[in-house]
C-alpha positions in Angstrom: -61.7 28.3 2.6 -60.3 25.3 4.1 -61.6 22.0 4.6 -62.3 20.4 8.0 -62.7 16.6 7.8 -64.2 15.2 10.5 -62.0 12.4 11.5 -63.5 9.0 13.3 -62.4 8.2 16.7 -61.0 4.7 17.3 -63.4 2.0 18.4 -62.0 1.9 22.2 -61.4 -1.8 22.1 -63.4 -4.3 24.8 -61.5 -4.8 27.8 -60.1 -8.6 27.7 -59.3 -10.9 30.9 -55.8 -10.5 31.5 -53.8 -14.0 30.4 -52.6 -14.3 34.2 -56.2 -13.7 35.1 -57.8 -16.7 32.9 -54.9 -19.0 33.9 -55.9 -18.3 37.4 -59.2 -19.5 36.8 -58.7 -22.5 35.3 -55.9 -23.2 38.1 -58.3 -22.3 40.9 -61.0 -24.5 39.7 -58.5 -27.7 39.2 -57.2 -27.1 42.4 -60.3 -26.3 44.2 -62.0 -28.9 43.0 -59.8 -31.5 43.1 -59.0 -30.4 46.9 -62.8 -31.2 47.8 -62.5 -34.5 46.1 -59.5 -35.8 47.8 -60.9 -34.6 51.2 -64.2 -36.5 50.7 -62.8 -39.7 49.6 -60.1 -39.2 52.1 -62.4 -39.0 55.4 -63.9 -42.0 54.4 -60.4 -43.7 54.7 -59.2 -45.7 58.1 -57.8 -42.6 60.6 -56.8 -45.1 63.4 -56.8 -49.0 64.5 -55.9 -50.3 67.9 -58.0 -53.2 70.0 -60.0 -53.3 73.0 -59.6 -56.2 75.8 -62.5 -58.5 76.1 -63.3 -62.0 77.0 -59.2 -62.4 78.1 -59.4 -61.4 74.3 -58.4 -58.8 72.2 -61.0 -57.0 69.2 -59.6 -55.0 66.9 -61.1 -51.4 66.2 -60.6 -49.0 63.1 -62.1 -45.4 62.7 -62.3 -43.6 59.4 -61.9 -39.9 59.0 -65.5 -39.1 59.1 -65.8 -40.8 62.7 -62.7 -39.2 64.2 -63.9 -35.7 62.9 -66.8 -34.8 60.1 -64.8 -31.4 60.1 -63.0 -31.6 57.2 -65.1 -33.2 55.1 -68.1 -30.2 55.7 -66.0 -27.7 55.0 -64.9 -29.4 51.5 -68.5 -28.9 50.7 -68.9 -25.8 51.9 -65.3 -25.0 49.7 -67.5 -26.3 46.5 -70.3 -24.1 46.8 -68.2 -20.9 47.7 -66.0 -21.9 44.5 -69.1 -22.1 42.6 -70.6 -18.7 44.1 -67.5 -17.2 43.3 -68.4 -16.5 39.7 -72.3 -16.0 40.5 -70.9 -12.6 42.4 -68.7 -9.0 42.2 -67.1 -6.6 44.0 -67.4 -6.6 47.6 -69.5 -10.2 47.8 -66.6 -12.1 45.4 -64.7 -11.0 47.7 -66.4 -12.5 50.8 -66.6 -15.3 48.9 -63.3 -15.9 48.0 -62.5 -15.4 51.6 -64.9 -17.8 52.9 -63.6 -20.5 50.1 -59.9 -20.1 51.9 -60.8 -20.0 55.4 -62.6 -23.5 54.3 -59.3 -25.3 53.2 -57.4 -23.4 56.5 -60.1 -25.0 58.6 -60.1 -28.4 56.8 -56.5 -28.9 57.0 -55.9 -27.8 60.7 -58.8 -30.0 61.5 -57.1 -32.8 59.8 -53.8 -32.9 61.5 -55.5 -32.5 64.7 -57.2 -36.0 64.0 -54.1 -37.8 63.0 -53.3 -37.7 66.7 -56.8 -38.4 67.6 -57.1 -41.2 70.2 -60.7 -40.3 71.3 -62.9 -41.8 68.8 -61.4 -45.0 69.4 -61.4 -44.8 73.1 -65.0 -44.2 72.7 -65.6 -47.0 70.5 -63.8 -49.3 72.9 -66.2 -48.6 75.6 -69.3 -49.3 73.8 -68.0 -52.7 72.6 -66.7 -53.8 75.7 -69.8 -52.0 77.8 -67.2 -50.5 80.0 -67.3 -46.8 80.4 -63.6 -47.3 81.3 -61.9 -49.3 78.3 -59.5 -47.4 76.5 -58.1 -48.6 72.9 -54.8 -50.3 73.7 -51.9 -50.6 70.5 -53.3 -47.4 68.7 -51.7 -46.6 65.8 -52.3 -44.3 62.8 -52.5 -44.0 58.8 -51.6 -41.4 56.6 -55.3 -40.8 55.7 -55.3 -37.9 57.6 -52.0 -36.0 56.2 -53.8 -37.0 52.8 -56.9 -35.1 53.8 -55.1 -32.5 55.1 -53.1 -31.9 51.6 -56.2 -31.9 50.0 -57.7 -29.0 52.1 -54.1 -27.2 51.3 -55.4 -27.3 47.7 -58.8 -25.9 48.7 -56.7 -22.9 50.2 -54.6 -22.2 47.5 -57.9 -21.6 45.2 -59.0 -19.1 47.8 -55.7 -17.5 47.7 -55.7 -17.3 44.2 -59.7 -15.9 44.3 -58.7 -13.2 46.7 -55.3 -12.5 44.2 -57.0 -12.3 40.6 -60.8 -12.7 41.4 -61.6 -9.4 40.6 -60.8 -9.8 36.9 -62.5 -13.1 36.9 -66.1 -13.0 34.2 -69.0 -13.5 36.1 -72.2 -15.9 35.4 -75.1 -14.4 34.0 -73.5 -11.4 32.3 -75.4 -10.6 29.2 -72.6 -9.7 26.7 -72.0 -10.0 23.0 -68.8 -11.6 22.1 -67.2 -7.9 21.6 -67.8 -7.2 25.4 -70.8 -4.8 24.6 -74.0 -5.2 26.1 -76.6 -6.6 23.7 -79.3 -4.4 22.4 -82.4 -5.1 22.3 -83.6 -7.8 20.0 -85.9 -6.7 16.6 -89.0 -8.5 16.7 -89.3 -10.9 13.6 -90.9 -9.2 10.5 -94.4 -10.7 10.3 -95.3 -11.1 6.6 -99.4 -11.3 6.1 -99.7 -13.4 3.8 -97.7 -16.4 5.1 -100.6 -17.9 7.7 -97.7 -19.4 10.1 -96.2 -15.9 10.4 -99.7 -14.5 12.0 -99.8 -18.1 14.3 -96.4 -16.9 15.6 -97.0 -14.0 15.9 -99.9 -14.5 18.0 -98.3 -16.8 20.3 -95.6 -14.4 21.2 -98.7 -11.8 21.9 -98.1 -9.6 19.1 -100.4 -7.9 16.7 -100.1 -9.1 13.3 -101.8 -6.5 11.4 -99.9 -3.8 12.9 -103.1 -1.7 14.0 
């Protein structure tokens, strides 16, 4: 009679983020991160200048990124927290997410170059210094503050881009795994020996019985 040995099957090993996959994440946060940065710092930068005729003067105006537009600058925040919820979701909602985090750099950067050719704010500054409902900023020129804002929301896109691409193989916050990519087991309570007195306190405190009964 013959001999059957009953051979093991191989451990199936844990699936492991693909390389592209983690470079992607550590890409999309620099970039969406840094994106948000230079769009906050760069709305609080001077947009315009021009000057306004008063007294047979002129007075020279200036308007900063936040009071041409506070567009671009909400939706850098609203990038952050959809880069953060990124990780906190799956499926369906990372998704959403990622979609949400691109259409906030698209939004910030179209809104951008629309203020760089923005005469409005200081028109409307003009008539409140001079009280006249007329006055219109006269010499108006513009800085690069806004193109800057605007490359920064670029950078906000691309981590979108790259969250819709490789977001799905992204880890997630939260997940309770060992470092095998099982789940863990349940944890074995602490043997309580009787005769050590600070066993029994402990074990009393985590509402265990120490005798066993």
């Amino acid at each position: 009679m013959g001999y059957v040995s009953a051979v093991p099957h191989p451990r199936t090993a844990p699936r492991s983020t693909p390389p592209s996959s983690r470079r992607s994440v550590a890409v999309a946060l620099l970039l969406g991160a840094l994106g948000a940065t230079v769009v906050l710092l760069a709305s609080g930068r001077t947009w315009a200048r021009g000057t306004a005729a008063i007294g047979g003067g002129t007075l020279p105006l200036t308007a900063d990124g936040q009071t041409v537009t506070g567009v671009p600058a909400a939706l850098a925040i609203v990038g952050l927290a959809a880069l953060v919820a990124v990780f906190a979701v799956r499926g369906a909602g990372r998704a959403l997410v990622s979609g949400l985090l691109a259409l906030s750099g698209a939004g910030a950067a179209l809104a951008a170059f629309l203020g760089a050719s923005d005469r409005s704010a200081l028109d409307h500054e003009a008539a409140r210094t001079t009280a006249d409902t007329a006055a219109t900023v006269a010499g108006l020129t513009h800085t690069a503050w806004p193109y800057v804002t605007a490359a920064g929301a670029v950078l906000i896109l691309l981590a979108g881009l790259l969250a819709l691409r490789y977001g799905r193989h992204w880890p997630a916050m939260g997940g309770r795994y060992e470092r095998d990519g099982g789940p863990r087991g349940p944890r074995k309570a602490p043997v309580v020996d009787p005769d050590r007195p600070e066993d029994l306190w402990k074990a009393l405190d985590r509402g265990e019985d120490p005798t066993g009964a």
